[in-house]
DOZA-80006 format. One line per field, with one value per residue: z, x, y of N, C-alpha, C in turn; chain. Coordinates in nm, 4 decimals. Layout:
REM residues N
n.Z <- Z|...
n.X <- X|...
n.Y <- Y|...
ca.Z <- Z|...
ca.X <- X|...
ca.Y <- Y|...
c.Z <- Z|...
c.X <- X|...
c.Y <- Y|...
chain <- A|...
END
This chain:
REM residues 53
n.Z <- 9.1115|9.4051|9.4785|9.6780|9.5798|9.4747|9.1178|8.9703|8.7310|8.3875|8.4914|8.5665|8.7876|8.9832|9.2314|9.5113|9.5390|9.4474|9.6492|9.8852|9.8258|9.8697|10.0563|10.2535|10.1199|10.1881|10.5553|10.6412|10.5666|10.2723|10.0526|9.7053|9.5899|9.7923|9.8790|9.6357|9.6580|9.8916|9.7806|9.6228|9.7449|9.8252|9.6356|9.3942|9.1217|9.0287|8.8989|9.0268|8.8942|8.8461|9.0872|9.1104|8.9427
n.X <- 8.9377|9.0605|9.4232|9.4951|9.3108|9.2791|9.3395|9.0962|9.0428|9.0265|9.0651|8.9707|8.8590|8.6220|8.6459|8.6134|8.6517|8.9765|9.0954|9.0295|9.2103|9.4325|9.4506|9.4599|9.6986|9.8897|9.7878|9.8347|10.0455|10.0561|10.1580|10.0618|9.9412|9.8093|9.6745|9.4704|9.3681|9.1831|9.0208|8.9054|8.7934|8.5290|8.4512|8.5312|8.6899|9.0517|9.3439|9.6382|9.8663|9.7306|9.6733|9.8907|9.9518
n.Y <- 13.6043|13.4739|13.4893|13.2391|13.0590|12.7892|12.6499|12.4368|12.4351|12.2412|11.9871|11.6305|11.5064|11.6090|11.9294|11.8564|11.5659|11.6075|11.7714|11.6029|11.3946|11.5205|11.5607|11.3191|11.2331|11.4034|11.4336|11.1873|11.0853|10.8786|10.6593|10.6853|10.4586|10.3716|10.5948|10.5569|10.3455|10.3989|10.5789|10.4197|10.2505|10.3973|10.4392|10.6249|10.6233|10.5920|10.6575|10.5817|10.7158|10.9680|11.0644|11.1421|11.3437
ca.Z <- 9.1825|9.4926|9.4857|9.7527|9.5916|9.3725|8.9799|8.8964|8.5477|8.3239|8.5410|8.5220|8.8642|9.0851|9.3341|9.6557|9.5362|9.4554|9.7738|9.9298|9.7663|9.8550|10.2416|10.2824|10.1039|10.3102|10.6943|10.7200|10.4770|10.2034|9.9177|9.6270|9.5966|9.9249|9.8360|9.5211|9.7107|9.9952|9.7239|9.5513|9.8336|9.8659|9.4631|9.3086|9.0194|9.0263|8.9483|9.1197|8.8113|8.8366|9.2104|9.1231|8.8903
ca.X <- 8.9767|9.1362|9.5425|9.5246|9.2738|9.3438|9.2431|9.1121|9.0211|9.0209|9.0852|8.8786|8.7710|8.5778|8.7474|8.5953|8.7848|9.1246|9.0834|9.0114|9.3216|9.5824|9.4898|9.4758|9.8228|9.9497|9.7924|9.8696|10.1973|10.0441|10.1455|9.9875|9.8900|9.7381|9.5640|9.3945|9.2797|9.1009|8.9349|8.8118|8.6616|8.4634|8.3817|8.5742|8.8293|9.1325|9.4902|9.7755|9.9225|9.6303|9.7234|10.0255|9.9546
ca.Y <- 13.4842|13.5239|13.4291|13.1379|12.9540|12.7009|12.6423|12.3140|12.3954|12.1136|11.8748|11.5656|11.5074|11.7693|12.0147|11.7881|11.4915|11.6279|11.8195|11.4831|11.3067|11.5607|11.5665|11.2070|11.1997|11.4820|11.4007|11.0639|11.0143|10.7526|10.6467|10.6941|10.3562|10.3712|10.7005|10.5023|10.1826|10.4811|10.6637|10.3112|10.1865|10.5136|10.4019|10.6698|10.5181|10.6937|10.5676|10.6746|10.8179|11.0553|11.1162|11.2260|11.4444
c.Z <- 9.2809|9.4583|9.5385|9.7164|9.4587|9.3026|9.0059|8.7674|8.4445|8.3588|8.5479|8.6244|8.9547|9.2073|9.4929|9.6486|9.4981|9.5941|9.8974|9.9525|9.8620|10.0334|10.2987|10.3031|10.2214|10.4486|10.7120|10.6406|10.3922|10.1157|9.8467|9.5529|9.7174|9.9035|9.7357|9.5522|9.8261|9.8910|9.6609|9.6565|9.8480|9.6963|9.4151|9.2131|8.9364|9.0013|9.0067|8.9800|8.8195|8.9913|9.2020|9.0675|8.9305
c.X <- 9.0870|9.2814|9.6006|9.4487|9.2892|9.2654|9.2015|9.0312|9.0471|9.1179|8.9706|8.8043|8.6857|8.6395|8.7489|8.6662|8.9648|9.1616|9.1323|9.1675|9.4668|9.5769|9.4676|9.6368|9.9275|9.9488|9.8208|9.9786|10.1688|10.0748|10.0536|9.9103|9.7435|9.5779|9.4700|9.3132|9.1664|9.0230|8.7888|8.7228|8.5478|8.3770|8.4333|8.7377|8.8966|9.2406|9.5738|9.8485|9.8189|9.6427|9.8049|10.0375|9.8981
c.Y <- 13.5199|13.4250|13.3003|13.0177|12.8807|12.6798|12.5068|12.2839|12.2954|11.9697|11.7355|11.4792|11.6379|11.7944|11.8750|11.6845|11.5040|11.6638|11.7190|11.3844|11.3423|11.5182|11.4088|11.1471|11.2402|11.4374|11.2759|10.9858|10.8899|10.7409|10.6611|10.6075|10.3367|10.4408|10.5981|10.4300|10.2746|10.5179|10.5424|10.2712|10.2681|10.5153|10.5479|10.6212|10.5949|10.6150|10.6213|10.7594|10.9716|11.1707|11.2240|11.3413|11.5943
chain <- A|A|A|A|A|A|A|A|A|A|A|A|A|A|A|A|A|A|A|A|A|A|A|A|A|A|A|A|A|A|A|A|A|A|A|A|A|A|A|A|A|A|A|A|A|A|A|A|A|A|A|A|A
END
């Protein structure tokens, strides 16, 4: 496994949505609220505690 890329071993969504999560959070500065209500509409059900983590 190359060094840069990131685990997401027992995590409990798949890589494309964390992926998803962080660069939403990141490029456009949202809360993590924010993030939650983007992902739902898209029908994945996420809480922000989950965000955060």
């Amino acid at each position: 496994m190359n060094a840069g890329t990131p685990s997401y071993r027992r995590f409990r969504f798949p890589p494309e949505i964390i992926s998803h999560a962080a660069w939403l959070y990141y490029r456009f500065c949202l809360t993590f609220l924010d993030v939650e209500d983007l992902l739902a509409k898209r029908g994945v059900i996420v809480s922000c505690e989950a965000i955060r983590q």
